[in-house]
Each structure stands twice: as structure tokens, then as C-alpha cells.
C-alpha positions in Angstrom: 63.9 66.1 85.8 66.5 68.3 84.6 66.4 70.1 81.5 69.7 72.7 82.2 72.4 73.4 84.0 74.6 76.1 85.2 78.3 76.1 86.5 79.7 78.5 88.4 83.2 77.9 86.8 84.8 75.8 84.3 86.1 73.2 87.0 82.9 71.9 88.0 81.4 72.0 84.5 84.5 69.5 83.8 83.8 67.6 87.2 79.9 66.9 86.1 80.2 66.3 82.8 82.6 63.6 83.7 79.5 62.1 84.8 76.9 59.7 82.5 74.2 61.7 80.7 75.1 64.9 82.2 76.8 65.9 78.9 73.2 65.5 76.9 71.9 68.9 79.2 71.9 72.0 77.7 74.2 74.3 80.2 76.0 77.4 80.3 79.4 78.3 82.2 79.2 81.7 84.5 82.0 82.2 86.6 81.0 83.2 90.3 82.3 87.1 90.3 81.1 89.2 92.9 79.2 92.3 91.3 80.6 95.5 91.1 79.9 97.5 94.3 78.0 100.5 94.1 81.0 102.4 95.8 84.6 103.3 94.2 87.8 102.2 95.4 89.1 105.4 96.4 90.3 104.9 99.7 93.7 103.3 98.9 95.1 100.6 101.2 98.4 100.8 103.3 101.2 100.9 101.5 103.0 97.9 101.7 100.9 95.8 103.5 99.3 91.9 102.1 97.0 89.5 104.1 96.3 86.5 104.0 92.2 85.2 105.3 91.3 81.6 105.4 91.1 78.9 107.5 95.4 78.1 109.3 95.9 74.7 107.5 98.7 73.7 105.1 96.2 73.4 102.0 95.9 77.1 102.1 99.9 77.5 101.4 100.7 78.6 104.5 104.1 76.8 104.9 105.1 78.4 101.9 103.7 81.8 102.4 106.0 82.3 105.6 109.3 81.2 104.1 108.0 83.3 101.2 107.5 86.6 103.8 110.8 86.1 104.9 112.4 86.1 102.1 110.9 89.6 101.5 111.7 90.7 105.3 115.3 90.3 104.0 115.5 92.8 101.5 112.6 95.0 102.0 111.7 97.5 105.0 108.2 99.2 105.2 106.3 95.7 104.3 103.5 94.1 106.6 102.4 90.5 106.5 98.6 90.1 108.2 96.9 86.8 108.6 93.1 86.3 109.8 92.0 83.2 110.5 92.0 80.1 112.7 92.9 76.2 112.0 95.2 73.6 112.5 98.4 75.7 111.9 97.1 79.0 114.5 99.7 77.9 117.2 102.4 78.0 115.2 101.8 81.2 112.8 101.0 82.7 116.4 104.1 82.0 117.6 105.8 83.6 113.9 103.8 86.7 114.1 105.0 87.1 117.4 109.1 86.8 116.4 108.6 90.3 114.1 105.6 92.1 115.2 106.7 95.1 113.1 106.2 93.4 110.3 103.6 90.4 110.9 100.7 90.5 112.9 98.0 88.0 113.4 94.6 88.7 114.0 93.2 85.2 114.4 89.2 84.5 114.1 87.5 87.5 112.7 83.8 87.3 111.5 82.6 87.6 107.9 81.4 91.5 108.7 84.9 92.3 110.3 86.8 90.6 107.7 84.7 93.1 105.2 86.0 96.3 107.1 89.5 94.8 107.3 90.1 94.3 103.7 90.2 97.7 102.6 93.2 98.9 104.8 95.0 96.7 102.6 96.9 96.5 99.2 97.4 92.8 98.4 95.4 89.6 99.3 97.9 86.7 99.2 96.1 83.5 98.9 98.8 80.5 97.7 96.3 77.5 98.0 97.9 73.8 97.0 96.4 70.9 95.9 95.7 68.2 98.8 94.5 64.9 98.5 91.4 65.1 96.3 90.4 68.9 97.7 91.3 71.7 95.5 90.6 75.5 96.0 87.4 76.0 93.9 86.6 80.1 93.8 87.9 81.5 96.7 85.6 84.0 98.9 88.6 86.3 100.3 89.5 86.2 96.5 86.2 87.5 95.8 85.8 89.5 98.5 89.2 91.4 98.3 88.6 92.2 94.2 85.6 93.9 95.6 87.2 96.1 97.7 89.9 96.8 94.6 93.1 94.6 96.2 95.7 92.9 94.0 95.1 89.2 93.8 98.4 87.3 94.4 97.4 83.4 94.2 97.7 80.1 92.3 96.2 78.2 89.6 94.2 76.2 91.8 91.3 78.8 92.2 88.5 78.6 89.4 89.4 82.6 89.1 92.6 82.3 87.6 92.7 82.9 84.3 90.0 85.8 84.8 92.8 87.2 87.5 95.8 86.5 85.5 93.6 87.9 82.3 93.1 91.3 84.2 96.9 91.8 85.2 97.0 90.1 89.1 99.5 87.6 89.7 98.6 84.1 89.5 101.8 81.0 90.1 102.0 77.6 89.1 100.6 75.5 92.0 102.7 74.3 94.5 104.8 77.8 94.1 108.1 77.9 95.5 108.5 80.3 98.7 111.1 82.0 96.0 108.5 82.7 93.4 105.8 83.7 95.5 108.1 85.9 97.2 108.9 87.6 94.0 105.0 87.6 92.9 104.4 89.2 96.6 107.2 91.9 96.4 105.9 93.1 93.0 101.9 93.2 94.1 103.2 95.2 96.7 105.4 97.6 94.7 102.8 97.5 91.9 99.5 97.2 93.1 96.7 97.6 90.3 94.8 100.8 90.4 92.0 99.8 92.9 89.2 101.5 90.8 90.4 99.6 87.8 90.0 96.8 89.9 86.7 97.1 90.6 85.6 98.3 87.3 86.4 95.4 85.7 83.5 93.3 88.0 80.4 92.7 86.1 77.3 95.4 87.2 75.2 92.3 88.2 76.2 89.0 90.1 76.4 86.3 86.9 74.4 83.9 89.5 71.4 86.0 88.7 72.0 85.9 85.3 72.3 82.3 85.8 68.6 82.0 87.5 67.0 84.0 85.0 68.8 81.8 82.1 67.8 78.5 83.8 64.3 79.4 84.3 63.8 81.3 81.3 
């Protein structure tokens, strides 16, 4: 028998309580944020430089995100594109990263633990995810991950985080964005990138999951 429930975003509350009798529960909404590490975010990324992490399939907005980098190519210098991952789409981004290696560079498969010491050589996570079919981005971990480590958050409104992102100043585009806008969003991440220790300061000091546990069994 249930007696509560708690969400981990606003999305699935929506989703369950679409269901019958789920609405009669008494339940509470905590988005997933990570917790604020016990570190600061004073080693600064490169200048200039995004990545994208996730799985290489045209869901994550990876067929716009290329346009999109090329777009900057064209009128900036000094600006690096990485992309971790594997999928569906790794031949072909291979075979991109490999036309401007001073600019792109693919990493392919990198495990959870690398992926952690990867992120913070960086100054912008772009993460363009699109609806498909009935799947939709729901948090995101290389969003959460990379507001950990104090990176700008360039992304869509598919992602349960985005109105906390665009509430805290990181850029957040209609989903699907044009390679034009997200080009623009990009370019000003990367020109602007949010002080990384305000980044991480505006985590929560405990992960609301726990907060969540101690409600539900209270």
C-alpha cells in the first residue's frame, strides 16, 4: 500500500498523476540536483572549449549540434568542440572530428570515473536533446554532472532541469533548436561562461533524494 509519493521532477509528477487514484496520495516534488561538492570551482576550464557526453544518436541533438559548431567555426578562432560517447551516429561524428581536428576532437567511450576528470577542463556542456517518438530527455546526468564541476549548461527544454537552469542564468532553447540559435546560445556560453563557483554554490548542501527518504518515511 502506498501512502506517499515523491517525484524527482515536475514531469513525472505530471506523468503519474495522469494515472487513476494516484492524485488521492499525498506527494511532494524535489527536483534531482546533485549536492554541492565539498570542493570549489576554482580551477577554471579551457577557454573556449564545450563538450558534448551522451550516448551518438540523433535524439541527443547531434545533427543539429554539428551544423550548429560550424556555424561558429566560421566566425570564431580559439573554440573547441569535444564529444564523448558512443551510439548509432559514432562513425559519422568520427569521420567530422576528423575533417578539423584543431577544433573538434572525439574521444569516443569514456567511463563514468573518466568522464568525472574530463569535465572540469571544460567551460560549457552542450547538451541539445529533441523529442523522439514517445522518449524525452528526463534530467540529464552530464547536465548534473557538469553543474557540479561549475560548467555553463547550454541545452533545451526537454530536460526536467530547465527552468532551474534557465532560472540561474544558463542557456536553455526551445526544443527542436535551430543549428542558428544554438549556435548563438553556444558562442555566448563560451564568451560568457557563468562564474564556476557561482555555479556550484547555487546546488543544494544535501542531495533533495535524501530529503525525499527522510520525508517519505517520516
Amino acid at each position: 500500500m502506498y501512502e506517499r509519493i515523491a517525484f524527482a521532477s515536475e514531469g513525472s509528477a505530471a506523468a503519474y498523476l495522469s494515472l487513476p487514484f494516484v492524485g488521492r496520495f499525498e506527494r511532494r516534488v524535489a527536483l534531482e540536483l546533485p549536492a554541492r561538492p565539498a570542493h570549489g570551482g576554482d580551477l577554471p576550464g579551457t577557454a573556449g572549449s564545450a563538450v558534448f557526453v551522451g550516448q551518438l544518436e540523433p535524439r541527443k541533438g547531434l545533427r543539429i549540434l554539428l551544423p550548429a559548431w560550424e556555424l561558429i567555426e566560421s566566425v570564431r578562432g580559439g573554440v573547441h568542440l569535444h564529444i564523448v560517447g558512443s551510439g548509432l551516429l559514432e562513425p559519422e561524428i568520427d569521420r567530422w572530428a576528423r575533417e578539423r581536428p584543431g577544433s573538434r576532437t572525439f574521444h569516443g567511450h569514456r567511463s563514468r570515473q573518466e568522464v568525472l576528470r574530463l569535465l572540469p577542463g571544460f567551460s560549457v556542456l552542450v547538451a541539445p536533446s529533441i523529442r523522439t517518438g514517445r522518449w524525452r530527455e528526463q534530467i540529464g546526468l552530464p547536465i548534473t554532472e557538469s553543474v557540479q564541476c561549475g560548467l555553463t549548461v547550454v541545452t533545451t527544454d526537454e530536460t526536467a532541469m530547465a527552468p532551474w537552469l534557465h532560472s540561474h542564468q544558463h542557456h536553455v532553447l526551445e526544443a527542436p533548436p535551430t543549428p542558428d540559435s544554438l549556435a548563438k546560445a553556444v558562442l555566448a556560453a563560451l564568451d560568457s561562461p557563468l562564474p564556476r563557483t557561482e555555479v556550484i554554490d547555487s546546488l543544494p548542501r544535501h542531495l533533495p533524494r535524501i530529503e525525499s527518504d527522510r520525508w517519505l518515511h517520516r
